[in-house]
Structures are given as C-alpha cells and as structure tokens.
Backbone as ProteinMPNN parsed JSONL, in Angstrom:
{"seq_chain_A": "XXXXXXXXXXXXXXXXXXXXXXXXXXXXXXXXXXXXXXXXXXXXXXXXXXXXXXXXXXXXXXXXXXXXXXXXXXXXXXXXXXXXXXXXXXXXXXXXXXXXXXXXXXXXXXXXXXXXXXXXXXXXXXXXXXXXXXXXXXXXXXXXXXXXXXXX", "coords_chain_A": {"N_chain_A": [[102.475, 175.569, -55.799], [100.343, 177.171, -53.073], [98.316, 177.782, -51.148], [97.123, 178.107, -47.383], [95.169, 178.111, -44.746], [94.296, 176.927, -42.874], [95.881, 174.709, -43.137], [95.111, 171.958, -44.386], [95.062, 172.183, -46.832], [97.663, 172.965, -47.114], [98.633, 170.32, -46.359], [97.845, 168.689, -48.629], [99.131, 169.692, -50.567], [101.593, 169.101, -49.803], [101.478, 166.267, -50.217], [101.121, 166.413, -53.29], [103.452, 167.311, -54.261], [105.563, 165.443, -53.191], [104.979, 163.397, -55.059], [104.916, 164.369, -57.556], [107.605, 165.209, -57.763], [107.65, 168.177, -57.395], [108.786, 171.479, -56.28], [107.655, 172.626, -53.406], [105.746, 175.857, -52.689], [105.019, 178.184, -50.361], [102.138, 180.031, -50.351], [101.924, 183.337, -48.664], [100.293, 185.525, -46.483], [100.337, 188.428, -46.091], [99.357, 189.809, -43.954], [98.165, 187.602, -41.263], [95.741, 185.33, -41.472], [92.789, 185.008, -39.225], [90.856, 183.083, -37.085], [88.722, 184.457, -36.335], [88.598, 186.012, -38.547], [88.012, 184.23, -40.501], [85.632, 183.678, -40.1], [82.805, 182.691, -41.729], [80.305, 183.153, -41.905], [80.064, 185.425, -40.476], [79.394, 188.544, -41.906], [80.816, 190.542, -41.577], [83.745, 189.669, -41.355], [86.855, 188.991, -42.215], [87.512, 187.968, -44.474], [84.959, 187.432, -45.707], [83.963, 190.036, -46.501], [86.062, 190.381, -48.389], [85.861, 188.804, -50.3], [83.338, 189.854, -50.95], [83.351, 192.455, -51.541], [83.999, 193.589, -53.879], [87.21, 194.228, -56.033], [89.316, 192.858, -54.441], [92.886, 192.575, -53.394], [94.36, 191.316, -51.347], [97.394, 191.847, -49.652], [100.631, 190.134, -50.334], [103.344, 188.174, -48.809], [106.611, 188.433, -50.44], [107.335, 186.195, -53.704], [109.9, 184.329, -54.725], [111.097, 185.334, -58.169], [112.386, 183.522, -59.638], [111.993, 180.953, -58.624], [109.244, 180.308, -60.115], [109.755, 180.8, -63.171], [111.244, 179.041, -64.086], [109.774, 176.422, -64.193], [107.327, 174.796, -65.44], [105.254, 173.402, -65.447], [102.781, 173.846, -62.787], [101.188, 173.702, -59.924], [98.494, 174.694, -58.385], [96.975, 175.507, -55.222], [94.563, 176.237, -52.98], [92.036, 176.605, -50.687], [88.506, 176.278, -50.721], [86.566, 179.765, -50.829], [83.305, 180.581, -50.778], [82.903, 179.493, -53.101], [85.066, 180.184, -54.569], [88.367, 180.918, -55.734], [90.369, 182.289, -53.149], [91.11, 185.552, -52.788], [93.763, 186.527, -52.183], [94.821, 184.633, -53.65], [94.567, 185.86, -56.177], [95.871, 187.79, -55.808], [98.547, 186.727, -56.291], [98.187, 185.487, -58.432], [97.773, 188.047, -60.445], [100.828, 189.128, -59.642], [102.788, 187.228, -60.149], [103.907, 185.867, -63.057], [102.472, 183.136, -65.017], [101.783, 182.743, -67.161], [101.546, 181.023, -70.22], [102.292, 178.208, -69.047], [101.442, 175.48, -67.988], [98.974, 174.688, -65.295], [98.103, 173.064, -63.186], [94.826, 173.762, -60.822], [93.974, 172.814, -57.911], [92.15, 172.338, -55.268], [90.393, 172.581, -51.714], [88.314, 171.184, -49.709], [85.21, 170.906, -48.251], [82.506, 169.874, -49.313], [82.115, 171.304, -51.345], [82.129, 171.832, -55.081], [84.505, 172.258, -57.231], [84.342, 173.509, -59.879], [82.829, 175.994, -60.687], [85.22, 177.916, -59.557], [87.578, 177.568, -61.365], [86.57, 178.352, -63.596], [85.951, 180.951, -63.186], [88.666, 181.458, -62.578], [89.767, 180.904, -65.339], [88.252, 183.308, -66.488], [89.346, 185.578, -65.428], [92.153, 184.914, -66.21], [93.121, 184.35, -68.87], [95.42, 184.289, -70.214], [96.661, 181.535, -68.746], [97.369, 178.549, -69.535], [94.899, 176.613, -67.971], [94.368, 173.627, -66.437], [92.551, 170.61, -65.523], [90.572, 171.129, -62.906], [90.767, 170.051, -59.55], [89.154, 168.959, -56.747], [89.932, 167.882, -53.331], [90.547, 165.491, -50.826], [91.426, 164.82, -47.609], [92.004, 161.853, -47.266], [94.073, 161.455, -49.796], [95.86, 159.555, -52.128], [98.863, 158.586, -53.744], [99.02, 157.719, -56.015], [96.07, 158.273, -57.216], [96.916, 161.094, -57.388], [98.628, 161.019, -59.248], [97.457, 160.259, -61.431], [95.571, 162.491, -61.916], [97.561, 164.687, -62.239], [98.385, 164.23, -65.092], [96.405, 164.29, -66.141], [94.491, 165.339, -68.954]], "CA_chain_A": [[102.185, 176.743, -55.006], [99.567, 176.595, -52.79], [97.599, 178.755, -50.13], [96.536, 177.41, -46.991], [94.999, 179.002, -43.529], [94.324, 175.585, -41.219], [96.653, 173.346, -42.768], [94.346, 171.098, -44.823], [95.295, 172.706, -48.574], [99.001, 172.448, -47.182], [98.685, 169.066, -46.162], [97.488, 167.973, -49.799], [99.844, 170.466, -51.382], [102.662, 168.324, -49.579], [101.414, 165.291, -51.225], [101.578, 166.537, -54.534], [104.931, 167.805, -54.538], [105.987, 164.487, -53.21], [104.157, 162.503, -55.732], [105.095, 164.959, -58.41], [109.047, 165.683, -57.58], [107.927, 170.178, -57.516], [108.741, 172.882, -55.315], [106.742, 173.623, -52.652], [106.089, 176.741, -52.437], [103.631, 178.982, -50.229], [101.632, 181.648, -50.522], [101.686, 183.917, -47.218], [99.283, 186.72, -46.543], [101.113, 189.497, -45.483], [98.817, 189.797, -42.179], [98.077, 186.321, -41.519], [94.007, 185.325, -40.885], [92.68, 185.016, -37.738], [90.182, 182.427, -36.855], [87.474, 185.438, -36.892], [88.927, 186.268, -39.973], [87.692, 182.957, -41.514], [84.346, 183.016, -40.034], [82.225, 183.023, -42.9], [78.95, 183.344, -41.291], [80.301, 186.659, -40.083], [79.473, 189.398, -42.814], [81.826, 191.868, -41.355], [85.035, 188.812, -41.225], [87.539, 189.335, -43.256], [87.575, 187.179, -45.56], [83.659, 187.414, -46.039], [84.303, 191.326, -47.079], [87.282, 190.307, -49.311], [84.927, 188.276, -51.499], [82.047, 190.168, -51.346], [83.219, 193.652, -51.566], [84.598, 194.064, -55.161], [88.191, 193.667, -56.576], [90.029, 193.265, -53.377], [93.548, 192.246, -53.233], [95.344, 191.114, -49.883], [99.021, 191.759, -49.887], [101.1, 188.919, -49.689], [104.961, 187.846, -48.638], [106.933, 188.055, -51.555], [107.346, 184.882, -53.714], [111.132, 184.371, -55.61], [110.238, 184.944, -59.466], [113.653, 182.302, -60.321], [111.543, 179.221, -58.017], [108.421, 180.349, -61.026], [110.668, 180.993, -63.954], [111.791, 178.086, -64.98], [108.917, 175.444, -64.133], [106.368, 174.647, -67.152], [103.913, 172.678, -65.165], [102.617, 174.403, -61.605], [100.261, 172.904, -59.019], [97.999, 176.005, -57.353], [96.529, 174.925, -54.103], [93.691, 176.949, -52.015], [90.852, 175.994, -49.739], [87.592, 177.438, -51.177], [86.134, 180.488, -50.106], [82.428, 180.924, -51.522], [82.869, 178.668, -54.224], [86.016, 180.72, -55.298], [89.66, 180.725, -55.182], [90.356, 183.209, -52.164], [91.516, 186.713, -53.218], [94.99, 186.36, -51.93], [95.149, 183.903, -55.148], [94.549, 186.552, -57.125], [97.076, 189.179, -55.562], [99.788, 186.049, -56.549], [97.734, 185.704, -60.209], [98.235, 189.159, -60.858], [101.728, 189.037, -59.542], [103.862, 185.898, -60.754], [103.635, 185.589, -64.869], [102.447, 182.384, -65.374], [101.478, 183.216, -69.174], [101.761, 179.825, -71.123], [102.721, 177.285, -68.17], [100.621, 173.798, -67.473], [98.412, 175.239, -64.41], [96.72, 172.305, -62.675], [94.86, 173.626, -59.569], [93.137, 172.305, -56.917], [91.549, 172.973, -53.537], [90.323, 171.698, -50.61], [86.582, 171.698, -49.498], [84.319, 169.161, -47.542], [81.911, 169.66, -50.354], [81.915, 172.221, -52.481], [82.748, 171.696, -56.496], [85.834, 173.131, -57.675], [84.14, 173.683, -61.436], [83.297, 177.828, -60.313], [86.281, 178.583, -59.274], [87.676, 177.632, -62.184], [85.744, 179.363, -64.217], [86.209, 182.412, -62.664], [90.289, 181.67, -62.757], [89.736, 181.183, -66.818], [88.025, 183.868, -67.272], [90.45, 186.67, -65.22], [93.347, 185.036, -66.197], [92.954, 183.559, -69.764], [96.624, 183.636, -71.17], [97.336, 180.43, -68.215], [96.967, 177.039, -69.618], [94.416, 175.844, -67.185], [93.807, 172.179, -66.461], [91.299, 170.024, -64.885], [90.702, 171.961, -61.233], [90.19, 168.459, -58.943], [88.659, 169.11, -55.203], [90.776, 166.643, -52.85], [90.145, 165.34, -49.415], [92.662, 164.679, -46.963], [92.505, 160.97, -48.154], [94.673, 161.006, -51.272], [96.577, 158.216, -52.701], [100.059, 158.71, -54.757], [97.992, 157.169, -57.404], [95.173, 159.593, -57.38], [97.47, 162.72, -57.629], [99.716, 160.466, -60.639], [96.272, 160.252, -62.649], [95.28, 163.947, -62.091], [98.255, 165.749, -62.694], [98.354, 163.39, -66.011], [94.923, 164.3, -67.122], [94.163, 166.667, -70.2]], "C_chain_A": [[100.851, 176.502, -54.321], [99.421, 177.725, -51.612], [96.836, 178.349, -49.441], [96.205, 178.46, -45.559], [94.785, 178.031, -42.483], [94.863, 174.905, -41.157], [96.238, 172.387, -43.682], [95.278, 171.486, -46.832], [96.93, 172.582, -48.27], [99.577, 171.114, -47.263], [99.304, 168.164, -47.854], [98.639, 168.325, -50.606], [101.396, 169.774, -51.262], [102.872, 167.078, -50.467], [102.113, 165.135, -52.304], [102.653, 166.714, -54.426], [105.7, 166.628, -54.288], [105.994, 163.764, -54.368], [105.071, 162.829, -57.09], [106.899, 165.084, -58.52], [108.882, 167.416, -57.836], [108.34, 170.425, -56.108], [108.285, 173.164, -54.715], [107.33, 175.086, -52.403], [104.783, 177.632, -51.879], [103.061, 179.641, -50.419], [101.138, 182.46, -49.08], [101.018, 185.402, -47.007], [100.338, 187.527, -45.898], [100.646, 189.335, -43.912], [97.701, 188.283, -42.63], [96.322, 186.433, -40.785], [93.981, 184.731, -39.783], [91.153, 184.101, -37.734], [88.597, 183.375, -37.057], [87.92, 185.654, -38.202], [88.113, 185.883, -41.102], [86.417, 182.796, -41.218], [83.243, 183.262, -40.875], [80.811, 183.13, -42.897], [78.852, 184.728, -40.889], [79.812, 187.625, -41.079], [80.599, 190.533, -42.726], [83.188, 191.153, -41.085], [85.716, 189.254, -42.388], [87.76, 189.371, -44.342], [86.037, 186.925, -46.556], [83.772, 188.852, -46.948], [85.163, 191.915, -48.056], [86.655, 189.844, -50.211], [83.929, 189.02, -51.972], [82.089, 191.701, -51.552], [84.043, 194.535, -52.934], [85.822, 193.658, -55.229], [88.99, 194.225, -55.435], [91.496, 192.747, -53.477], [94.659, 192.22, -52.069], [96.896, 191.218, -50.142], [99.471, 190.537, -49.237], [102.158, 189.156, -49.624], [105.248, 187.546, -50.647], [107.318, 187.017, -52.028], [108.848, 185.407, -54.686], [110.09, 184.425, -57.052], [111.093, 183.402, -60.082], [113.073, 180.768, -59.936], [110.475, 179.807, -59.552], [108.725, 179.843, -62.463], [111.241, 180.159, -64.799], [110.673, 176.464, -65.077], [107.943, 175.517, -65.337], [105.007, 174.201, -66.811], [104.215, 173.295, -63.424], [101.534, 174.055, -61.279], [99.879, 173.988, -58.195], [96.845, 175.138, -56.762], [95.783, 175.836, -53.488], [92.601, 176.215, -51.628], [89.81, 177.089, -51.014], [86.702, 178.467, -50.63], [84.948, 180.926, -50.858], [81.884, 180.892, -52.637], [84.136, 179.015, -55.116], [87.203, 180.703, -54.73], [89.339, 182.347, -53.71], [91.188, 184.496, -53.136], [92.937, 187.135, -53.429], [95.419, 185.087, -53.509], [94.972, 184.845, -56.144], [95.227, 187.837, -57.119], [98.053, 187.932, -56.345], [99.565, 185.956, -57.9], [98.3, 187.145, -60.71], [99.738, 189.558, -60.578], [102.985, 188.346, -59.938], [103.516, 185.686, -62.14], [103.896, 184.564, -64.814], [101.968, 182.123, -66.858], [102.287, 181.851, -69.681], [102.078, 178.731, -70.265], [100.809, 176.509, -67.903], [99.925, 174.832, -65.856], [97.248, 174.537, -63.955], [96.188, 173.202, -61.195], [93.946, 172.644, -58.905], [92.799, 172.861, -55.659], [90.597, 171.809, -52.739], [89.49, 172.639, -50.027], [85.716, 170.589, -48.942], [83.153, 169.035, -48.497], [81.427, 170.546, -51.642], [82.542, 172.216, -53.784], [83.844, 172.355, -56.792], [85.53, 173.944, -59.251], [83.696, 175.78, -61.59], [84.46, 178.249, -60.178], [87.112, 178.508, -60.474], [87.786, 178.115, -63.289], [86.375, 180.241, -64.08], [87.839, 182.523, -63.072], [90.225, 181.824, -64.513], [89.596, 182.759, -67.146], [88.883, 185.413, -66.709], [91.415, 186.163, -65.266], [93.7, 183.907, -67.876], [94.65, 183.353, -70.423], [97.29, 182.557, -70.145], [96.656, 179.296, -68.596], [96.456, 176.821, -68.461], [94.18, 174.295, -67.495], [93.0, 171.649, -65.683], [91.631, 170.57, -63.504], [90.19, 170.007, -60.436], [90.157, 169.481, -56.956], [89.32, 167.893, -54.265], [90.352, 166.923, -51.189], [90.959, 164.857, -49.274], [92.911, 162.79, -47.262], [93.257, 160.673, -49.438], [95.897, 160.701, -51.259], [97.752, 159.059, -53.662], [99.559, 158.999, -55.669], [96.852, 158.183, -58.063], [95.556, 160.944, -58.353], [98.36, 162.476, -59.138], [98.772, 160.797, -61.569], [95.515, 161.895, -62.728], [96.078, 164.643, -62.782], [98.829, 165.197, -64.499], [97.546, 163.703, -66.892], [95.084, 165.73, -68.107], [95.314, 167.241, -70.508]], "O_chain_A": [[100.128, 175.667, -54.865], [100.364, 178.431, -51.256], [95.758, 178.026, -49.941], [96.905, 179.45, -45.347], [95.062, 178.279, -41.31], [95.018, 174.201, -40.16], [97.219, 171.69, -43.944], [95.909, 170.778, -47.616], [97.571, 172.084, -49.196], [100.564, 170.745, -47.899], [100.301, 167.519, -48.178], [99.173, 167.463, -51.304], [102.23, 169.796, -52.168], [103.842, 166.794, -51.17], [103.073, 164.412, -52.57], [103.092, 165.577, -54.602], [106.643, 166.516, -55.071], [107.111, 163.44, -54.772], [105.769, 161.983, -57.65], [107.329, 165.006, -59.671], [109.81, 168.003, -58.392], [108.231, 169.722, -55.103], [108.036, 174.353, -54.917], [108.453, 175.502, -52.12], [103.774, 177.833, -52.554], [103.757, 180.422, -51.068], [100.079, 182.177, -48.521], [101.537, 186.354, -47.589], [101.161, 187.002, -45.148], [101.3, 188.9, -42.964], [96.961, 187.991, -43.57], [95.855, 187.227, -39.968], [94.884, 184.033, -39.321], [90.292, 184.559, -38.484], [87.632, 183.032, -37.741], [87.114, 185.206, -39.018], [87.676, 186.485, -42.082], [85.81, 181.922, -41.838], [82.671, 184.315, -40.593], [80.192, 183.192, -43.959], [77.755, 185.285, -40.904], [79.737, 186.486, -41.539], [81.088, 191.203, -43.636], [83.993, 191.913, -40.547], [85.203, 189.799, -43.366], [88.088, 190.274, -45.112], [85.962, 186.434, -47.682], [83.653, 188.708, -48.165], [85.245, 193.061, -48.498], [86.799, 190.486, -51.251], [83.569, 188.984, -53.149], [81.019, 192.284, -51.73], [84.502, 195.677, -52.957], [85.994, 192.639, -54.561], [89.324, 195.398, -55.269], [91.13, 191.74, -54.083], [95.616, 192.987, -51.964], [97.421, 190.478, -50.974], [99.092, 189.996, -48.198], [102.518, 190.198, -50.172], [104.66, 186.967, -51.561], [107.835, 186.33, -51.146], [108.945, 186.51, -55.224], [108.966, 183.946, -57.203], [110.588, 182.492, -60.74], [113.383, 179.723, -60.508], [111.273, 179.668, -60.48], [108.22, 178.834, -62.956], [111.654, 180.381, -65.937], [110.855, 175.592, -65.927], [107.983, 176.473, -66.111], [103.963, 174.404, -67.431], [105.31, 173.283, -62.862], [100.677, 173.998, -62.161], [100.664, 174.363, -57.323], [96.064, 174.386, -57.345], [96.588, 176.746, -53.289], [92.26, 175.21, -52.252], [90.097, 178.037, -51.745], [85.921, 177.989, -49.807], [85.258, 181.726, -51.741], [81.005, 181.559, -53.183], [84.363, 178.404, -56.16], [87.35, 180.531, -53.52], [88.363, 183.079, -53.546], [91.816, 184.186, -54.149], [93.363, 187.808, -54.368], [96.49, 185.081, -54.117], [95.369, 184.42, -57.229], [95.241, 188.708, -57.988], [98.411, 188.458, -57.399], [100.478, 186.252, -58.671], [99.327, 187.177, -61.388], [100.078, 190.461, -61.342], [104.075, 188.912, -60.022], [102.425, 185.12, -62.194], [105.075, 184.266, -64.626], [101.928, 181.013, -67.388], [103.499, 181.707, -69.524], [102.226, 177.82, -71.08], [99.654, 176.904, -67.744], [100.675, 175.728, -65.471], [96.057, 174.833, -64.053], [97.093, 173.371, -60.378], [93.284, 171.788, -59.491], [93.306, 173.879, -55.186], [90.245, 170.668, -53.039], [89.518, 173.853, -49.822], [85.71, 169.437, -49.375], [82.718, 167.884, -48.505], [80.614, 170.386, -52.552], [83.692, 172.649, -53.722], [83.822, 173.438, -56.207], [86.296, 174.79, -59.714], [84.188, 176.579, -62.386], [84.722, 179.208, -60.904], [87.501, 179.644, -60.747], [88.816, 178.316, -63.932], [87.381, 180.464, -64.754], [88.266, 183.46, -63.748], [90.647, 182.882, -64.978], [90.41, 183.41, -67.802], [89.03, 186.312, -67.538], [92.161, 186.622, -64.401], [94.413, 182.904, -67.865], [94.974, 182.334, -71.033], [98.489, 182.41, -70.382], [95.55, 178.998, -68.147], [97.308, 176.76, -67.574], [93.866, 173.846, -68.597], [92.588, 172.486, -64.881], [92.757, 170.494, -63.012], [89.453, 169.133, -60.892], [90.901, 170.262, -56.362], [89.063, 166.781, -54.727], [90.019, 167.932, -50.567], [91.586, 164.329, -50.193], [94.077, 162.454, -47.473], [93.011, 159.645, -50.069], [96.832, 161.241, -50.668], [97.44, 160.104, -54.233], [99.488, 160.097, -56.221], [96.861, 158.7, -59.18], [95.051, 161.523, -59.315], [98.685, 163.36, -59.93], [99.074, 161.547, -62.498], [94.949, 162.253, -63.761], [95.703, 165.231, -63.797], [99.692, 165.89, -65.037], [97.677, 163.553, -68.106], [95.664, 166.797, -67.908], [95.345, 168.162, -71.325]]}, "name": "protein", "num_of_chains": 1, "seq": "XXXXXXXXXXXXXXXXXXXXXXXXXXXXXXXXXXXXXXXXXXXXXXXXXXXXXXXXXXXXXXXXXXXXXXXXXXXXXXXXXXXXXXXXXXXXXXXXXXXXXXXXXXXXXXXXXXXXXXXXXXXXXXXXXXXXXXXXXXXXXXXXXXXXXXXX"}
C-alpha cells in the first residue's frame, strides 16, 4: 500500500511489489492535492495545516478490506511530510485492521530520516507489527528491497 502525490513513493512502491510478488495497492485522497497544496513553506497549504493543526484526518477513496484480509506481510509507502507519515496515512491506519500483520514501511525523502515517523506510527498504532521503516531513493536495486523486506 502506498501513498504518493508526485509519483516518486509510487515509483518505489512499484518496485517493491515487483521484487516482492504483493498487491499494489493505493491510497487516494478523496480531493486530490494540488501543487499549492504541497507547498510546505506555505503555512496556510494544505498539507502544512493538516500536520500542524491537531488530529486531522483527510478522507480517502475507499480501499477493498478482501485485497487487506488475507495478506500477513504489507509494504506502507508515503513521501514524508515534516518528518511524519502524512495524515491521509493515518485516515487508512485508523481504517484498514492491520492488528498483528508484518508492517514494513517506507518513504521517500531527499533527506530526511524515516526513524520519527516511525515512532510516531508505533506509538498511535501499537497492536501493528512494525518493522525496520527504510527511506529509499529512486535508485533501488531488486537486491536492496530483497534485504529490507527480509530484515528483523
């Protein structure tokens, strides 16, 4: 599963699923972001006011629960927004019962750590097996994604 707004977190998210033999599957904002949306310099952007303005949750397109349902190990994909998953990850957290399932994620960032976001996913969503969060750049190898989704 995976949540992308330029393309870059889809890209990767393709990878894996190759690599891996899963499901892609997206995550679609209900009202889709808008280049102002994303500008994060903005204070009054969308997505700046979604992070910073308490427990916001964006409505999204509905996801099948039967593609969820039967998988054990799931690959969550977002860009990072302020060191944190984006909000819209946490309308689909609070929505899809992943309770006891393998839950590698990752995201996609030109340099920002993935080890916050993380965090933060642990600690509002503690009954999902988390696993190592890995930050990926549009360079990645088969190999790479074999030894990640492998780890811990």
């Amino acid at each position: 599963m995976y949540f992308s707004n330029t393309g870059h977190t889809q890209a990767i998210a393709e990878r894996i699923a190759a690599a891996t033999g899963s499901e892609l599957v997206g995550v679609q904002a209900k009202v889709p972001y808008t280049p102002a949306d994303l500008d994060w310099e903005d204070q009054t952007s969308r997505s700046y006011q979604e992070m910073h303005a308490g427990k916001i949750r964006p409505a999204i397109e509905p996801i099948d629960p039967k593609k969820i349902a039967s998988a054990t190990t799931v690959f969550l994909g977002f860009p990072l927004w302020w060191s944190a998953a984006p909000r819209t990850i946490d309308t689909l957290l609070d929505n899809v019962d992943l309770t006891g399932k393998d839950v590698h994620p990752f995201c996609t960032s030109g340099t920002t750590p993935i080890a916050d976001a993380i965090t933060k996913l642990r600690e509002n969503y503690p009954d999902i097996r988390w696993h190592t969060g890995r930050r990926f750049a549009t360079s990645l190898t088969r190999d790479e994604i074999q030894d990640w989704a492998t780890e811990d």
